[in-house]
Short mmCIF file of the C-alpha atoms (twelve columns), coordinates in Angstrom:
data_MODEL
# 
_entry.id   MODEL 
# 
loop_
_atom_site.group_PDB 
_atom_site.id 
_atom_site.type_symbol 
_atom_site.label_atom_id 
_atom_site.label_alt_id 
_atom_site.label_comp_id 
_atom_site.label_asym_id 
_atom_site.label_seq_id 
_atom_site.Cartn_x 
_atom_site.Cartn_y 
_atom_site.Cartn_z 
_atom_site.pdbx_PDB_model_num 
ATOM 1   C CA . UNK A 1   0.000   0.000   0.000  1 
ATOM 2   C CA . UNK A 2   1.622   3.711   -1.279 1 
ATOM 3   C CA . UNK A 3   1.952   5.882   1.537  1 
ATOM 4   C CA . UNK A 4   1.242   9.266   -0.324 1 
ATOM 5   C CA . UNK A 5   3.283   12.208  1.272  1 
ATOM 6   C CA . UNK A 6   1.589   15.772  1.624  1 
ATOM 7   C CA . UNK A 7   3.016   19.357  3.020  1 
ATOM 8   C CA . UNK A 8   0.788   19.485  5.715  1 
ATOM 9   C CA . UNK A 9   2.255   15.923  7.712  1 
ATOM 10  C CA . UNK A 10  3.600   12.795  7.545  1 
ATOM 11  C CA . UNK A 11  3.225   10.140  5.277  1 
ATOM 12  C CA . UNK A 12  0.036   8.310   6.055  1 
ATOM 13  C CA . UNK A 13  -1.731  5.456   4.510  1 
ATOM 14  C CA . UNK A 14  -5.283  6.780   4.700  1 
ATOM 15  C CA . UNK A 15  -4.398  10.541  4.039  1 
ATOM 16  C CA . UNK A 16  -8.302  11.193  4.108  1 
ATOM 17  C CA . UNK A 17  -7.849  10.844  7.730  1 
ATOM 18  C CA . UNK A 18  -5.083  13.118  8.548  1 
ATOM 19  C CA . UNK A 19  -7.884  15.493  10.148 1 
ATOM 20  C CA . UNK A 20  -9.211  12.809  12.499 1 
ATOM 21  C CA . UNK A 21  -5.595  11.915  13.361 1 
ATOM 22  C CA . UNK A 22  -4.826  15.738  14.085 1 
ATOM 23  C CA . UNK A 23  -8.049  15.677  15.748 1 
ATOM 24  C CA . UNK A 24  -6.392  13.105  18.245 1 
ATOM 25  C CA . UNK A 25  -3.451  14.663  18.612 1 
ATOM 26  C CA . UNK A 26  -5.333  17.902  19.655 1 
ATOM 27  C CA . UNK A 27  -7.139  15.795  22.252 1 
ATOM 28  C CA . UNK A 28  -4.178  13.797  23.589 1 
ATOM 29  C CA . UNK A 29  -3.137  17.725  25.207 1 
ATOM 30  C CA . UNK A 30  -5.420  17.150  27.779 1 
ATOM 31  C CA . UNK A 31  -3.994  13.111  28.834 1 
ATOM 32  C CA . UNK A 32  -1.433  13.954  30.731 1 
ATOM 33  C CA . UNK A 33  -3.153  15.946  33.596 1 
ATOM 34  C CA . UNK A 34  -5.756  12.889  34.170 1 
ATOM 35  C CA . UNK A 35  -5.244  12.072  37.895 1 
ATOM 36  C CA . UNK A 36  -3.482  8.470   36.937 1 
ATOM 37  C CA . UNK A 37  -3.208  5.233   34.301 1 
ATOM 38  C CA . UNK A 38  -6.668  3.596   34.522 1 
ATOM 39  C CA . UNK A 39  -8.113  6.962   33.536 1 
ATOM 40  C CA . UNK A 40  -5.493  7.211   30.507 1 
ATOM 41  C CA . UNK A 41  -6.184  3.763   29.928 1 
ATOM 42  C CA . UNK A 42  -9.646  4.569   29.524 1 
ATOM 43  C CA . UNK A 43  -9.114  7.832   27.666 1 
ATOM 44  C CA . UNK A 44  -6.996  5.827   24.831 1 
ATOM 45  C CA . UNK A 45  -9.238  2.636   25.156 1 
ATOM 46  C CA . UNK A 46  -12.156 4.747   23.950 1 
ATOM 47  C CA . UNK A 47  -10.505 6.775   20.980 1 
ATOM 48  C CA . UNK A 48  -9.346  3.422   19.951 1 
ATOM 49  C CA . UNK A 49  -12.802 2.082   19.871 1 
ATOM 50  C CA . UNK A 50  -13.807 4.689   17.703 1 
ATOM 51  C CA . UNK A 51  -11.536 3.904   15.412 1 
ATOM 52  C CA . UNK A 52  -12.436 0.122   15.250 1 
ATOM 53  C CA . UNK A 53  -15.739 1.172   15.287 1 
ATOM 54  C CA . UNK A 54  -15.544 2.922   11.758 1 
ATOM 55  C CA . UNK A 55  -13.165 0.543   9.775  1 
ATOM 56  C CA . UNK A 56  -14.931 -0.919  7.505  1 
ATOM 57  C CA . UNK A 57  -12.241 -3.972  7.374  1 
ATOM 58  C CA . UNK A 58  -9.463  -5.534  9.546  1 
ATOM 59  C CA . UNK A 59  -6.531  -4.537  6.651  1 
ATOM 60  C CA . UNK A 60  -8.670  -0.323  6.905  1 
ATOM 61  C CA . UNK A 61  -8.400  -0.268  10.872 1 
ATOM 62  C CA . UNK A 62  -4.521  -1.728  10.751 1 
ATOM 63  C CA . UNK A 63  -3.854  1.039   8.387  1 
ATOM 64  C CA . UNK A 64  -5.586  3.266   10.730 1 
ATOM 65  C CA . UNK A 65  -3.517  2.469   13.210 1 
ATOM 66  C CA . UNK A 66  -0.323  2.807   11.707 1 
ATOM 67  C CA . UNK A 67  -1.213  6.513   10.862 1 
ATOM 68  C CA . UNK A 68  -2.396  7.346   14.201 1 
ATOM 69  C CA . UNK A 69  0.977   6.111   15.260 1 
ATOM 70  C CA . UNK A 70  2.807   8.049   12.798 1 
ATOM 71  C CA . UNK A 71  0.817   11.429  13.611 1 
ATOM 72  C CA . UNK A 72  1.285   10.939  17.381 1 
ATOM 73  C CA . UNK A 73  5.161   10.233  16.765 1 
ATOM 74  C CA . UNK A 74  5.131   13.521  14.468 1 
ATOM 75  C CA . UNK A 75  3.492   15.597  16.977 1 
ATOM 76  C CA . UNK A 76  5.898   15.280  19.976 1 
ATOM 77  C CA . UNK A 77  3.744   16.185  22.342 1 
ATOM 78  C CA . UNK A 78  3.858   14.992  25.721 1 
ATOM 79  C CA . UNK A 79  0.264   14.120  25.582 1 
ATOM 80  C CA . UNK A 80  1.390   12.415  22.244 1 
ATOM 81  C CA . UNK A 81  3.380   10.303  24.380 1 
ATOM 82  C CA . UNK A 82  1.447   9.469   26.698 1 
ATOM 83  C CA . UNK A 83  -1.059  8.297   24.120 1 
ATOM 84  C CA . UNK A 84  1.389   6.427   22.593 1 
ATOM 85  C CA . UNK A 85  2.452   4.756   25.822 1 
ATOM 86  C CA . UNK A 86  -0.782  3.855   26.764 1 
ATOM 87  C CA . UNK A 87  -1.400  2.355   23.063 1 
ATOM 88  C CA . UNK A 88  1.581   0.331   23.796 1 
ATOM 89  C CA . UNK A 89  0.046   -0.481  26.560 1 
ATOM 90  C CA . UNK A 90  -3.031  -1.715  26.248 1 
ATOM 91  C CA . UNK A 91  -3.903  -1.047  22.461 1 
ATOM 92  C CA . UNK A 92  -4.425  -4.357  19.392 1 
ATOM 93  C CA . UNK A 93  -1.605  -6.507  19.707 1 
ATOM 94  C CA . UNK A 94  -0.060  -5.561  16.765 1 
ATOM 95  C CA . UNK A 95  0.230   -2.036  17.409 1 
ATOM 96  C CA . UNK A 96  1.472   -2.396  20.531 1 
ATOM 97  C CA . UNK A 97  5.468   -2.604  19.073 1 
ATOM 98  C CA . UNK A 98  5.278   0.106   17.101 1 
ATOM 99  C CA . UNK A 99  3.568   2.312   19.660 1 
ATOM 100 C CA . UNK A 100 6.435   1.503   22.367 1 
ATOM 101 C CA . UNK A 101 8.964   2.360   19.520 1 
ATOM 102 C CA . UNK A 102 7.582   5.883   18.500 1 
ATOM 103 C CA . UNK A 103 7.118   6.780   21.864 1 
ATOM 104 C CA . UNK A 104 10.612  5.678   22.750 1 
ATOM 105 C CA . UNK A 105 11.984  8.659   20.156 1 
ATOM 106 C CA . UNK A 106 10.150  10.740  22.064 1 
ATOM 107 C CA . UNK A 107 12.016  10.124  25.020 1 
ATOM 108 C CA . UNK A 108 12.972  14.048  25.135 1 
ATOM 109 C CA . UNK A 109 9.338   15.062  25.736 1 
ATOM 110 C CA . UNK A 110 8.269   14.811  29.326 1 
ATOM 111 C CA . UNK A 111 6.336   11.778  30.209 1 
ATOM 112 C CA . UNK A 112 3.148   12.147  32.417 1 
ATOM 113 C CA . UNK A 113 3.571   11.300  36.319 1 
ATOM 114 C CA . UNK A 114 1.535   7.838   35.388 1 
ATOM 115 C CA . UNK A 115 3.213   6.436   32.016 1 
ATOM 116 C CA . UNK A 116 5.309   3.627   34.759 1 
ATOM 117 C CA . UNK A 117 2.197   2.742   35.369 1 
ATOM 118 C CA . UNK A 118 0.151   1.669   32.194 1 
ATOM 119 C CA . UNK A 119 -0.835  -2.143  31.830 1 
ATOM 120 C CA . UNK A 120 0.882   -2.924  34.929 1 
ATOM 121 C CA . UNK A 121 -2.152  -4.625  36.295 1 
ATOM 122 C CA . UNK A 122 -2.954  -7.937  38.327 1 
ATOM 123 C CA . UNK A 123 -6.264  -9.520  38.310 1 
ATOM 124 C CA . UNK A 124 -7.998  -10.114 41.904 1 
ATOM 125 C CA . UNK A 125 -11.547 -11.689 42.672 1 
ATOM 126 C CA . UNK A 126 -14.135 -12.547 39.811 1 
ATOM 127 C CA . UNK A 127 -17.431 -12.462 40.308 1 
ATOM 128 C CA . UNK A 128 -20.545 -14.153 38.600 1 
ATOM 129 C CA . UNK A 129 -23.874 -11.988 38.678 1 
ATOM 130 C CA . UNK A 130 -27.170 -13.774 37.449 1 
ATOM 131 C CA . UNK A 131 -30.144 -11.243 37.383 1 
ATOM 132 C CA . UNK A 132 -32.447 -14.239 35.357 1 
ATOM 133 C CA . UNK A 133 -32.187 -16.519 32.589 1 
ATOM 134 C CA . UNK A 134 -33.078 -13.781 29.657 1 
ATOM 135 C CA . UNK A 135 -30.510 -11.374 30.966 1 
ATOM 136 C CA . UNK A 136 -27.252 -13.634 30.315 1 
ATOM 137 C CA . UNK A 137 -24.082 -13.410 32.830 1 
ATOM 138 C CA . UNK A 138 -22.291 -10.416 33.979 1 
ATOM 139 C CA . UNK A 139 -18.790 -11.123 34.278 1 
ATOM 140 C CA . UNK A 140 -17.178 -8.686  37.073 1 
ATOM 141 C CA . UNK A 141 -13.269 -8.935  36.945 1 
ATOM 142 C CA . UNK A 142 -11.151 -7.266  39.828 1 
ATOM 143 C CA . UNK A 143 -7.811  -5.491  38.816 1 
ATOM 144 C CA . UNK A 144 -4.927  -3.684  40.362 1 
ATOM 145 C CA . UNK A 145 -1.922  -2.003  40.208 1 
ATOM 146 C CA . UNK A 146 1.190   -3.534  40.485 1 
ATOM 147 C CA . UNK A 147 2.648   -2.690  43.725 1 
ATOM 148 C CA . UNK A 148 0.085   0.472   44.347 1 
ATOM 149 C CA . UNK A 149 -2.070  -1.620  46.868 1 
ATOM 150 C CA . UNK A 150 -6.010  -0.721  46.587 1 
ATOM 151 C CA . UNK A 151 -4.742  2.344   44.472 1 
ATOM 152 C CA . UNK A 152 -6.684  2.468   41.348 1 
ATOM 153 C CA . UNK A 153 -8.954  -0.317  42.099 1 
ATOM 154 C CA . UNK A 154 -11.184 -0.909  39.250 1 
ATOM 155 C CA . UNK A 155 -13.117 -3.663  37.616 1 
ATOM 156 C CA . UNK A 156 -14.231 -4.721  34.010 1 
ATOM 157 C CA . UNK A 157 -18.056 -5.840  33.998 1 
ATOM 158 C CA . UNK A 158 -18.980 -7.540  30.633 1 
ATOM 159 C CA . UNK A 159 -22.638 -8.782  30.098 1 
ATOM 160 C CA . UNK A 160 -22.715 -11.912 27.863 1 
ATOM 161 C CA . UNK A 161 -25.978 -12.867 26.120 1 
ATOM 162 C CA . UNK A 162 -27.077 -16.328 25.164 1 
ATOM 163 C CA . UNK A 163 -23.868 -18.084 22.613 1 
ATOM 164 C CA . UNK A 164 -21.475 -15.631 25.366 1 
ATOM 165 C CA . UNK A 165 -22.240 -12.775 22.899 1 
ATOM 166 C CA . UNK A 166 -21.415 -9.693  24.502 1 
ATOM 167 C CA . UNK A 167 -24.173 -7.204  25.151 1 
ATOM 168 C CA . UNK A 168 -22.685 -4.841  27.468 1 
ATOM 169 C CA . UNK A 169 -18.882 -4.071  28.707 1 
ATOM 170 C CA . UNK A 170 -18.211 -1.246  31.286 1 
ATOM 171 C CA . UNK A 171 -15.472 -0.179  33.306 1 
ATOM 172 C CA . UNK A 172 -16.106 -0.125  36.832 1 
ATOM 173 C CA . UNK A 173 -13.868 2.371   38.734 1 
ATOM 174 C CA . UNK A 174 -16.228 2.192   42.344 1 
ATOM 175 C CA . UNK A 175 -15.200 -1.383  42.989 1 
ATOM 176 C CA . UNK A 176 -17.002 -1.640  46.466 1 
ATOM 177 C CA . UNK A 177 -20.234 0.079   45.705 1 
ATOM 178 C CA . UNK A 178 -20.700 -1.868  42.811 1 
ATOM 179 C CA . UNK A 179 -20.913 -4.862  44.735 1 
ATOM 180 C CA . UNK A 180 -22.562 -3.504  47.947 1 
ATOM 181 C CA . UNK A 181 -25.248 -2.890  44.933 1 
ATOM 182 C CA . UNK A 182 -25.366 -6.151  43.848 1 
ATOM 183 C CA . UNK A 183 -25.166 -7.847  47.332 1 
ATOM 184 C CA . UNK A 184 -28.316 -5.756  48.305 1 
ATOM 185 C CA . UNK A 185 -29.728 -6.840  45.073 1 
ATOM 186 C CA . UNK A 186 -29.279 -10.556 45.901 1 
ATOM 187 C CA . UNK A 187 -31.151 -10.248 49.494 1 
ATOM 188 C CA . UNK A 188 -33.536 -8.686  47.449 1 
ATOM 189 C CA . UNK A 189 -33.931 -11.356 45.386 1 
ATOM 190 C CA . UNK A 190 -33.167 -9.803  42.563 1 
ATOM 191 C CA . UNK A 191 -29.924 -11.388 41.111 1 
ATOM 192 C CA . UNK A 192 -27.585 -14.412 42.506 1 
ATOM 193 C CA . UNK A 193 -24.176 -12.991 43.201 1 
ATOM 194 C CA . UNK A 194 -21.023 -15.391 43.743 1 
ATOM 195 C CA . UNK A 195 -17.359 -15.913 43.247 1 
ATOM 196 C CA . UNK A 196 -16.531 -17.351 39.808 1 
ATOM 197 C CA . UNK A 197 -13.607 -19.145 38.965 1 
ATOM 198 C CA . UNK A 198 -10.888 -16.739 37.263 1 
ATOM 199 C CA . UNK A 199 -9.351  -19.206 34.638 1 
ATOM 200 C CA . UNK A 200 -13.066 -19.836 33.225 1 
ATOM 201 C CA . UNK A 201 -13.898 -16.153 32.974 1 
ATOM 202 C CA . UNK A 202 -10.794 -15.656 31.023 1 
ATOM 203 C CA . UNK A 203 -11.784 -18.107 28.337 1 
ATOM 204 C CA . UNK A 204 -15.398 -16.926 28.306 1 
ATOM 205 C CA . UNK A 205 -13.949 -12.979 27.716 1 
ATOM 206 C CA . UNK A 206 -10.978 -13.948 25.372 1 
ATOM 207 C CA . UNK A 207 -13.436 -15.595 22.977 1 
ATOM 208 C CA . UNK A 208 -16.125 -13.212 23.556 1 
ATOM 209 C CA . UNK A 209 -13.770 -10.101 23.162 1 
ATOM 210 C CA . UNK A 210 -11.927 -11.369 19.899 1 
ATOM 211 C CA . UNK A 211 -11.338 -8.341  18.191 1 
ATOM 212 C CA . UNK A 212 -12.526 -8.588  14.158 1 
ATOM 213 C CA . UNK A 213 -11.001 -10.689 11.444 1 
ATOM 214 C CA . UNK A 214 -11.279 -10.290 8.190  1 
ATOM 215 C CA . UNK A 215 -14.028 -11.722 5.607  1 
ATOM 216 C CA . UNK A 216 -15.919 -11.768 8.665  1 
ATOM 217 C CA . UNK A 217 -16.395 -9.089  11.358 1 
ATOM 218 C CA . UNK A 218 -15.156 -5.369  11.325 1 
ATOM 219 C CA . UNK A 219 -16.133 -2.614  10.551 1 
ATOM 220 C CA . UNK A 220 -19.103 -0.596  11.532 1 
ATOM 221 C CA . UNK A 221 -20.945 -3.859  12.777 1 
ATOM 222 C CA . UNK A 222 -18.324 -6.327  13.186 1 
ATOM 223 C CA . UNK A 223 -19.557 -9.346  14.829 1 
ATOM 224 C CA . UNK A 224 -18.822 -10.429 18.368 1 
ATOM 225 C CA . UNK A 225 -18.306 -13.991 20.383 1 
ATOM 226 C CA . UNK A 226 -18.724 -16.907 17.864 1 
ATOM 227 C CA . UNK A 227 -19.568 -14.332 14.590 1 
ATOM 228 C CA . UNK A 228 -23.142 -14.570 14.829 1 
ATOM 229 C CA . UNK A 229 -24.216 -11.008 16.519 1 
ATOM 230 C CA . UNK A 230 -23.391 -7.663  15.924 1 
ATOM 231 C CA . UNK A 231 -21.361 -6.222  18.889 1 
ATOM 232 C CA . UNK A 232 -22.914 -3.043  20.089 1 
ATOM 233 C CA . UNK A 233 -21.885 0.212   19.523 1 
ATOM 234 C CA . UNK A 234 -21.810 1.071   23.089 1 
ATOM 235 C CA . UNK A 235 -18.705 -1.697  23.861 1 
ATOM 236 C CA . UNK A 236 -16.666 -0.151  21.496 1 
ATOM 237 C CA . UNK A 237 -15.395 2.174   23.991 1 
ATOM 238 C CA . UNK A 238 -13.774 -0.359  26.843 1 
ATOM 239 C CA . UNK A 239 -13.080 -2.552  24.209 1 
ATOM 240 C CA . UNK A 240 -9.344  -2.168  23.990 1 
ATOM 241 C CA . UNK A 241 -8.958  -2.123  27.558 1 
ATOM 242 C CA . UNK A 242 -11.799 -4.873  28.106 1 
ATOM 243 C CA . UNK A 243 -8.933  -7.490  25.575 1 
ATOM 244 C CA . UNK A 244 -6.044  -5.879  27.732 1 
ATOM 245 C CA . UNK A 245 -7.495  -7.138  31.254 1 
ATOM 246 C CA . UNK A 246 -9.269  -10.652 29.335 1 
ATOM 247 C CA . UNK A 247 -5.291  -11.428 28.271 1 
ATOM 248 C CA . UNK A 248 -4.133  -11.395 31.908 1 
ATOM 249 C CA . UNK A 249 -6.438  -13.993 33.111 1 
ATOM 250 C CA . UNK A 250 -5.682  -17.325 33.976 1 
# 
Protein backbone atom coordinates (compact mmCIF):
# COMPACT_ATOMS: atom_id res chain seq x y z
CA UNK A 1 0.00 0.00 0.00
CA UNK A 2 1.62 3.71 -1.28
CA UNK A 3 1.95 5.88 1.54
CA UNK A 4 1.24 9.27 -0.32
CA UNK A 5 3.28 12.21 1.27
CA UNK A 6 1.59 15.77 1.62
CA UNK A 7 3.02 19.36 3.02
CA UNK A 8 0.79 19.49 5.71
CA UNK A 9 2.26 15.92 7.71
CA UNK A 10 3.60 12.79 7.55
CA UNK A 11 3.22 10.14 5.28
CA UNK A 12 0.04 8.31 6.05
CA UNK A 13 -1.73 5.46 4.51
CA UNK A 14 -5.28 6.78 4.70
CA UNK A 15 -4.40 10.54 4.04
CA UNK A 16 -8.30 11.19 4.11
CA UNK A 17 -7.85 10.84 7.73
CA UNK A 18 -5.08 13.12 8.55
CA UNK A 19 -7.88 15.49 10.15
CA UNK A 20 -9.21 12.81 12.50
CA UNK A 21 -5.60 11.92 13.36
CA UNK A 22 -4.83 15.74 14.09
CA UNK A 23 -8.05 15.68 15.75
CA UNK A 24 -6.39 13.10 18.24
CA UNK A 25 -3.45 14.66 18.61
CA UNK A 26 -5.33 17.90 19.65
CA UNK A 27 -7.14 15.79 22.25
CA UNK A 28 -4.18 13.80 23.59
CA UNK A 29 -3.14 17.72 25.21
CA UNK A 30 -5.42 17.15 27.78
CA UNK A 31 -3.99 13.11 28.83
CA UNK A 32 -1.43 13.95 30.73
CA UNK A 33 -3.15 15.95 33.60
CA UNK A 34 -5.76 12.89 34.17
CA UNK A 35 -5.24 12.07 37.90
CA UNK A 36 -3.48 8.47 36.94
CA UNK A 37 -3.21 5.23 34.30
CA UNK A 38 -6.67 3.60 34.52
CA UNK A 39 -8.11 6.96 33.54
CA UNK A 40 -5.49 7.21 30.51
CA UNK A 41 -6.18 3.76 29.93
CA UNK A 42 -9.65 4.57 29.52
CA UNK A 43 -9.11 7.83 27.67
CA UNK A 44 -7.00 5.83 24.83
CA UNK A 45 -9.24 2.64 25.16
CA UNK A 46 -12.16 4.75 23.95
CA UNK A 47 -10.51 6.77 20.98
CA UNK A 48 -9.35 3.42 19.95
CA UNK A 49 -12.80 2.08 19.87
CA UNK A 50 -13.81 4.69 17.70
CA UNK A 51 -11.54 3.90 15.41
CA UNK A 52 -12.44 0.12 15.25
CA UNK A 53 -15.74 1.17 15.29
CA UNK A 54 -15.54 2.92 11.76
CA UNK A 55 -13.17 0.54 9.78
CA UNK A 56 -14.93 -0.92 7.51
CA UNK A 57 -12.24 -3.97 7.37
CA UNK A 58 -9.46 -5.53 9.55
CA UNK A 59 -6.53 -4.54 6.65
CA UNK A 60 -8.67 -0.32 6.90
CA UNK A 61 -8.40 -0.27 10.87
CA UNK A 62 -4.52 -1.73 10.75
CA UNK A 63 -3.85 1.04 8.39
CA UNK A 64 -5.59 3.27 10.73
CA UNK A 65 -3.52 2.47 13.21
CA UNK A 66 -0.32 2.81 11.71
CA UNK A 67 -1.21 6.51 10.86
CA UNK A 68 -2.40 7.35 14.20
CA UNK A 69 0.98 6.11 15.26
CA UNK A 70 2.81 8.05 12.80
CA UNK A 71 0.82 11.43 13.61
CA UNK A 72 1.28 10.94 17.38
CA UNK A 73 5.16 10.23 16.76
CA UNK A 74 5.13 13.52 14.47
CA UNK A 75 3.49 15.60 16.98
CA UNK A 76 5.90 15.28 19.98
CA UNK A 77 3.74 16.19 22.34
CA UNK A 78 3.86 14.99 25.72
CA UNK A 79 0.26 14.12 25.58
CA UNK A 80 1.39 12.42 22.24
CA UNK A 81 3.38 10.30 24.38
CA UNK A 82 1.45 9.47 26.70
CA UNK A 83 -1.06 8.30 24.12
CA UNK A 84 1.39 6.43 22.59
CA UNK A 85 2.45 4.76 25.82
CA UNK A 86 -0.78 3.85 26.76
CA UNK A 87 -1.40 2.36 23.06
CA UNK A 88 1.58 0.33 23.80
CA UNK A 89 0.05 -0.48 26.56
CA UNK A 90 -3.03 -1.71 26.25
CA UNK A 91 -3.90 -1.05 22.46
CA UNK A 92 -4.43 -4.36 19.39
CA UNK A 93 -1.60 -6.51 19.71
CA UNK A 94 -0.06 -5.56 16.76
CA UNK A 95 0.23 -2.04 17.41
CA UNK A 96 1.47 -2.40 20.53
CA UNK A 97 5.47 -2.60 19.07
CA UNK A 98 5.28 0.11 17.10
CA UNK A 99 3.57 2.31 19.66
CA UNK A 100 6.43 1.50 22.37
CA UNK A 101 8.96 2.36 19.52
CA UNK A 102 7.58 5.88 18.50
CA UNK A 103 7.12 6.78 21.86
CA UNK A 104 10.61 5.68 22.75
CA UNK A 105 11.98 8.66 20.16
CA UNK A 106 10.15 10.74 22.06
CA UNK A 107 12.02 10.12 25.02
CA UNK A 108 12.97 14.05 25.13
CA UNK A 109 9.34 15.06 25.74
CA UNK A 110 8.27 14.81 29.33
CA UNK A 111 6.34 11.78 30.21
CA UNK A 112 3.15 12.15 32.42
CA UNK A 113 3.57 11.30 36.32
CA UNK A 114 1.54 7.84 35.39
CA UNK A 115 3.21 6.44 32.02
CA UNK A 116 5.31 3.63 34.76
CA UNK A 117 2.20 2.74 35.37
CA UNK A 118 0.15 1.67 32.19
CA UNK A 119 -0.83 -2.14 31.83
CA UNK A 120 0.88 -2.92 34.93
CA UNK A 121 -2.15 -4.62 36.29
CA UNK A 122 -2.95 -7.94 38.33
CA UNK A 123 -6.26 -9.52 38.31
CA UNK A 124 -8.00 -10.11 41.90
CA UNK A 125 -11.55 -11.69 42.67
CA UNK A 126 -14.14 -12.55 39.81
CA UNK A 127 -17.43 -12.46 40.31
CA UNK A 128 -20.55 -14.15 38.60
CA UNK A 129 -23.87 -11.99 38.68
CA UNK A 130 -27.17 -13.77 37.45
CA UNK A 131 -30.14 -11.24 37.38
CA UNK A 132 -32.45 -14.24 35.36
CA UNK A 133 -32.19 -16.52 32.59
CA UNK A 134 -33.08 -13.78 29.66
CA UNK A 135 -30.51 -11.37 30.97
CA UNK A 136 -27.25 -13.63 30.32
CA UNK A 137 -24.08 -13.41 32.83
CA UNK A 138 -22.29 -10.42 33.98
CA UNK A 139 -18.79 -11.12 34.28
CA UNK A 140 -17.18 -8.69 37.07
CA UNK A 141 -13.27 -8.93 36.95
CA UNK A 142 -11.15 -7.27 39.83
CA UNK A 143 -7.81 -5.49 38.82
CA UNK A 144 -4.93 -3.68 40.36
CA UNK A 145 -1.92 -2.00 40.21
CA UNK A 146 1.19 -3.53 40.48
CA UNK A 147 2.65 -2.69 43.73
CA UNK A 148 0.08 0.47 44.35
CA UNK A 149 -2.07 -1.62 46.87
CA UNK A 150 -6.01 -0.72 46.59
CA UNK A 151 -4.74 2.34 44.47
CA UNK A 152 -6.68 2.47 41.35
CA UNK A 153 -8.95 -0.32 42.10
CA UNK A 154 -11.18 -0.91 39.25
CA UNK A 155 -13.12 -3.66 37.62
CA UNK A 156 -14.23 -4.72 34.01
CA UNK A 157 -18.06 -5.84 34.00
CA UNK A 158 -18.98 -7.54 30.63
CA UNK A 159 -22.64 -8.78 30.10
CA UNK A 160 -22.72 -11.91 27.86
CA UNK A 161 -25.98 -12.87 26.12
CA UNK A 162 -27.08 -16.33 25.16
CA UNK A 163 -23.87 -18.08 22.61
CA UNK A 164 -21.47 -15.63 25.37
CA UNK A 165 -22.24 -12.77 22.90
CA UNK A 166 -21.42 -9.69 24.50
CA UNK A 167 -24.17 -7.20 25.15
CA UNK A 168 -22.68 -4.84 27.47
CA UNK A 169 -18.88 -4.07 28.71
CA UNK A 170 -18.21 -1.25 31.29
CA UNK A 171 -15.47 -0.18 33.31
CA UNK A 172 -16.11 -0.13 36.83
CA UNK A 173 -13.87 2.37 38.73
CA UNK A 174 -16.23 2.19 42.34
CA UNK A 175 -15.20 -1.38 42.99
CA UNK A 176 -17.00 -1.64 46.47
CA UNK A 177 -20.23 0.08 45.71
CA UNK A 178 -20.70 -1.87 42.81
CA UNK A 179 -20.91 -4.86 44.73
CA UNK A 180 -22.56 -3.50 47.95
CA UNK A 181 -25.25 -2.89 44.93
CA UNK A 182 -25.37 -6.15 43.85
CA UNK A 183 -25.17 -7.85 47.33
CA UNK A 184 -28.32 -5.76 48.31
CA UNK A 185 -29.73 -6.84 45.07
CA UNK A 186 -29.28 -10.56 45.90
CA UNK A 187 -31.15 -10.25 49.49
CA UNK A 188 -33.54 -8.69 47.45
CA UNK A 189 -33.93 -11.36 45.39
CA UNK A 190 -33.17 -9.80 42.56
CA UNK A 191 -29.92 -11.39 41.11
CA UNK A 192 -27.59 -14.41 42.51
CA UNK A 193 -24.18 -12.99 43.20
CA UNK A 194 -21.02 -15.39 43.74
CA UNK A 195 -17.36 -15.91 43.25
CA UNK A 196 -16.53 -17.35 39.81
CA UNK A 197 -13.61 -19.14 38.97
CA UNK A 198 -10.89 -16.74 37.26
CA UNK A 199 -9.35 -19.21 34.64
CA UNK A 200 -13.07 -19.84 33.23
CA UNK A 201 -13.90 -16.15 32.97
CA UNK A 202 -10.79 -15.66 31.02
CA UNK A 203 -11.78 -18.11 28.34
CA UNK A 204 -15.40 -16.93 28.31
CA UNK A 205 -13.95 -12.98 27.72
CA UNK A 206 -10.98 -13.95 25.37
CA UNK A 207 -13.44 -15.60 22.98
CA UNK A 208 -16.12 -13.21 23.56
CA UNK A 209 -13.77 -10.10 23.16
CA UNK A 210 -11.93 -11.37 19.90
CA UNK A 211 -11.34 -8.34 18.19
CA UNK A 212 -12.53 -8.59 14.16
CA UNK A 213 -11.00 -10.69 11.44
CA UNK A 214 -11.28 -10.29 8.19
CA UNK A 215 -14.03 -11.72 5.61
CA UNK A 216 -15.92 -11.77 8.66
CA UNK A 217 -16.39 -9.09 11.36
CA UNK A 218 -15.16 -5.37 11.33
CA UNK A 219 -16.13 -2.61 10.55
CA UNK A 220 -19.10 -0.60 11.53
CA UNK A 221 -20.94 -3.86 12.78
CA UNK A 222 -18.32 -6.33 13.19
CA UNK A 223 -19.56 -9.35 14.83
CA UNK A 224 -18.82 -10.43 18.37
CA UNK A 225 -18.31 -13.99 20.38
CA UNK A 226 -18.72 -16.91 17.86
CA UNK A 227 -19.57 -14.33 14.59
CA UNK A 228 -23.14 -14.57 14.83
CA UNK A 229 -24.22 -11.01 16.52
CA UNK A 230 -23.39 -7.66 15.92
CA UNK A 231 -21.36 -6.22 18.89
CA UNK A 232 -22.91 -3.04 20.09
CA UNK A 233 -21.88 0.21 19.52
CA UNK A 234 -21.81 1.07 23.09
CA UNK A 235 -18.70 -1.70 23.86
CA UNK A 236 -16.67 -0.15 21.50
CA UNK A 237 -15.39 2.17 23.99
CA UNK A 238 -13.77 -0.36 26.84
CA UNK A 239 -13.08 -2.55 24.21
CA UNK A 240 -9.34 -2.17 23.99
CA UNK A 241 -8.96 -2.12 27.56
CA UNK A 242 -11.80 -4.87 28.11
CA UNK A 243 -8.93 -7.49 25.57
CA UNK A 244 -6.04 -5.88 27.73
CA UNK A 245 -7.49 -7.14 31.25
CA UNK A 246 -9.27 -10.65 29.33
CA UNK A 247 -5.29 -11.43 28.27
CA UNK A 248 -4.13 -11.40 31.91
CA UNK A 249 -6.44 -13.99 33.11
CA UNK A 250 -5.68 -17.32 33.98
Amino acid sequence: MNAPRSSAGPALMLPGLREVYAAYVREADALPALPGPVEAEAWTSARLGALEAAAPDARTRRAALADLITSLRAAATPGARGFLRALAAIGPAEARRGAGRAADDLDAVPAAPWEGSLGRVVPGQAWLIQEGPLDGDRLVCEFRYADEGTRGLHALAVRLSHGDVPSEAVLVGDVPALMAAARQAMQAELCVVQPYDAAIVGRRLRAALAPSVPGGRGGSSPLGGGGAEPLPQECYPVMALARHRAELLP
